[in-house]
C-alpha positions as CSV (number, residue, x, y, z in Angstrom):
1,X,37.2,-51.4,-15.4
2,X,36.6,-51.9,-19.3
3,X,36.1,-54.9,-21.0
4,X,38.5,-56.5,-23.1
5,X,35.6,-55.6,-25.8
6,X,35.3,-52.6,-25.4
7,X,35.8,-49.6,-28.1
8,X,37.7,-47.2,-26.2
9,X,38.2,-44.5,-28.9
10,X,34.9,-42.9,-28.4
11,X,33.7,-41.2,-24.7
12,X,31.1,-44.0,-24.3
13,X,31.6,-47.4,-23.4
14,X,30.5,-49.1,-26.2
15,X,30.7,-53.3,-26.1
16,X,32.1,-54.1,-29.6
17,X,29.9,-56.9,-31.1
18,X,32.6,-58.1,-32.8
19,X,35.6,-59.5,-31.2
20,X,38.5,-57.8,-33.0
21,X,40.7,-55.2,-32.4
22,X,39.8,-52.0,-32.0
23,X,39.7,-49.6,-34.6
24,X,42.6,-47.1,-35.7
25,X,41.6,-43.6,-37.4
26,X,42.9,-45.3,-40.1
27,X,40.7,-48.1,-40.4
28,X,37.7,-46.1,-39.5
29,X,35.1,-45.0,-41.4
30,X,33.7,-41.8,-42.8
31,X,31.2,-41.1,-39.8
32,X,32.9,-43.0,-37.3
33,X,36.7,-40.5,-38.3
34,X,34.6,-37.3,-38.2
35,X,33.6,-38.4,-34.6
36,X,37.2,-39.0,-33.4
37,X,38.6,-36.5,-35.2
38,X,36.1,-34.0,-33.1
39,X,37.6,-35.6,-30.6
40,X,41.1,-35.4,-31.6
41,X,42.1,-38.6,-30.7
42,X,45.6,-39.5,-32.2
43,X,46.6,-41.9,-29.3
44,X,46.8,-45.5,-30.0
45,X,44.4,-47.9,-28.4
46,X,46.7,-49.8,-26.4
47,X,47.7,-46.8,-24.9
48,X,44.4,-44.9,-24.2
49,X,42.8,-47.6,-22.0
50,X,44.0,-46.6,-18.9
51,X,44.7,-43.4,-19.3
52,X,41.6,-42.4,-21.6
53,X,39.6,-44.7,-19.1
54,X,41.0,-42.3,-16.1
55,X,40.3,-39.2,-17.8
56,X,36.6,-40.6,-18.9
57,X,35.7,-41.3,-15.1
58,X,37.5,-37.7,-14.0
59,X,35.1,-36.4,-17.3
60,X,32.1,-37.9,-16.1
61,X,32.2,-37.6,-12.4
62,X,32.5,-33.8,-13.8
63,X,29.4,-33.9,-16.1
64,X,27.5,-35.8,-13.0
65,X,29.1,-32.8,-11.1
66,X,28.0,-30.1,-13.1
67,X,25.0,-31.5,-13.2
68,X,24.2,-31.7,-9.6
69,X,25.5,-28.2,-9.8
70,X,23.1,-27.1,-12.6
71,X,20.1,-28.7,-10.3
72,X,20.8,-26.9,-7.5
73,X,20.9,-24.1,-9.0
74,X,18.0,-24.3,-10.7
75,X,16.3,-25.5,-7.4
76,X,17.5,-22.7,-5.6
77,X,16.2,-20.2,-8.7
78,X,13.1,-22.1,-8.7
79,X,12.4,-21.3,-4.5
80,X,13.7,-17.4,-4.5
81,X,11.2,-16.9,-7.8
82,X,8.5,-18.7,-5.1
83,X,9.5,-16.9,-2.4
84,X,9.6,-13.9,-4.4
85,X,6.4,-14.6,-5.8
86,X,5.0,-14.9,-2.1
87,X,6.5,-11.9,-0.6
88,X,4.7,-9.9,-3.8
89,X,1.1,-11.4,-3.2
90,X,1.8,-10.7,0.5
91,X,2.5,-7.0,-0.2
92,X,-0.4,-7.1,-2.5
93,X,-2.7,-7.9,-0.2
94,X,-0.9,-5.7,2.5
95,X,-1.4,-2.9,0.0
96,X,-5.4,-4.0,0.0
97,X,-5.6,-4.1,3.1
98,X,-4.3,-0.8,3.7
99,X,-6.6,0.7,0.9
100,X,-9.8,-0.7,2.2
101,X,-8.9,0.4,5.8
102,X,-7.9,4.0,4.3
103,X,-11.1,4.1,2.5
104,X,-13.2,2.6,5.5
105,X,-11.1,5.7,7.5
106,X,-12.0,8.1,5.3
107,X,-15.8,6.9,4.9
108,X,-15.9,7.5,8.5
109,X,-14.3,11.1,8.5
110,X,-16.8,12.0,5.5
111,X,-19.6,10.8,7.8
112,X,-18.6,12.5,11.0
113,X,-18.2,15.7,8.9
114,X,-21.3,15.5,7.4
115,X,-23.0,15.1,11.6
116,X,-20.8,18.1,12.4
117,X,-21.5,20.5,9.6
118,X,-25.6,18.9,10.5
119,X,-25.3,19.8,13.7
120,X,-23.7,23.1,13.0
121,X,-26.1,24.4,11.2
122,X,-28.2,23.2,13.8
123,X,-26.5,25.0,16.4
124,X,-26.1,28.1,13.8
125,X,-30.2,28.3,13.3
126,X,-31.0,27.8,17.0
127,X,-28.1,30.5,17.8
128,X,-29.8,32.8,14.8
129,X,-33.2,32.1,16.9
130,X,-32.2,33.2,19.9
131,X,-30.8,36.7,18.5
132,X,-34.2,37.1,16.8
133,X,-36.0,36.2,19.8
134,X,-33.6,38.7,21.5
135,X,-34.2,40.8,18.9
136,X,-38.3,40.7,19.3
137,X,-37.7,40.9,23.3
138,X,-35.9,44.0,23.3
139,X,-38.0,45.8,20.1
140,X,-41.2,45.3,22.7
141,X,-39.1,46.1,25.4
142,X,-38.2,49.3,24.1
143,X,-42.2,49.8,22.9
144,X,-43.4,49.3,26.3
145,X,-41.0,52.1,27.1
146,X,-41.9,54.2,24.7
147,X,-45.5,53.4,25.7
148,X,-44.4,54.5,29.1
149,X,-42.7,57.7,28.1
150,X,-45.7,58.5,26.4
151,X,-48.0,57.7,29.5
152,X,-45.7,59.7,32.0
153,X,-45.6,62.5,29.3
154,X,-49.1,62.2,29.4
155,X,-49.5,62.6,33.1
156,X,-46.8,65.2,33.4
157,X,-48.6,67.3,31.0
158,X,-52.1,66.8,32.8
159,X,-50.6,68.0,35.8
160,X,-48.7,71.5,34.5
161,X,-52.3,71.9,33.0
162,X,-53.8,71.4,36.3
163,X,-51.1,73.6,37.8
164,X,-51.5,76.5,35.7
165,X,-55.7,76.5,35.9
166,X,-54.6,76.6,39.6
167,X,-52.3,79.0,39.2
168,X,-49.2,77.7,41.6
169,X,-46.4,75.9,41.1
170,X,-45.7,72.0,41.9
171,X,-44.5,71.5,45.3
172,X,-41.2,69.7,46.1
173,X,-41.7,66.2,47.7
174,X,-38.8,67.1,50.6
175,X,-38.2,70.8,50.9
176,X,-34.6,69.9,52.5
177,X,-33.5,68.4,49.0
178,X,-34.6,71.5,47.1
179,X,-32.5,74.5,46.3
């Protein structure tokens, strides 16, 4: 409901401090025409309170609308951005998370390498050792056979001597073997 002294050519609900009638574009001044004029207001006063008074309420329960609307909105921009914003420092620290454990991973790897290509070599040089020791082995095996041949040749050779100052051959160990 407006009051009787009300101005009801503007949106706003002005109370009039002076008690007469409302103004006409005609009788308004300078600022006060290019205001309604911006408006374009060309309906008498008598006539615009209950309509204009109708269409302010529809206008403002719009704005107030509108405005609810716009804070929603913005509400709702305001928590996807935060939720956004959480989800990235989330996968940020994911992603951390997986480097250190991919680094800690590899660390490891790099270290157990390291033991086998240690112990390898260890393995190598006791396995290159063993094939010199085997080596030595069989080189003194094969001296004290040759030491042997020589002794046997030795003793062979002492015996055809003592056979031919004798004068008769060697006798066979078991004459049924013989030819």
């Amino acid at each position: 409901m407006v009051p009787e002294n009300a101005d009801t050519s503007s949106s706003f609900r002005r109370v009039r401090s002076d008690n007469s009638a409302p103004k006409t574009p005609d009788t308004l001044s300078p600022n006060e025409s290019s205001c309604v004029s911006s408006l374009h207001v060309a309906v008498p006063a008598a006539k615009m309170d209950t309509k204009d008074s109708a269409d302010r309420d529809a206008a403002l329960a719009r704005v107030e609308l509108d405005k609810r609307l716009a804070l929603i909105k913005a509400w709702e921009e305001s928590e996807k951005t935060k939720a956004e914003n959480k989800a990235y420092k989330r996968h940020s620290a994911v992603g951390l998370w997986e480097n250190s454990k991919k680094a800690s991973a590899e660390a490891n790897l790099k270290r157990i390498e390291e033991k086998l290509e240690r112990n390898k070599a260890e393995c190598v040089e006791k396995m290159q050792n063993k094939v010199a020791e085997i080596h030595r082995s069989s080189e003194e095996k094969r001296a004290l056979i040759e030491a042997q041949k020589g002794e046997d040749f030795l003793k062979i050779e002492e015996k055809a001597a003592k056979f031919r100052t004798r004068g008769y051959p060697p006798r066979k160990c078991l004459p049924c073997f013989g030819s």
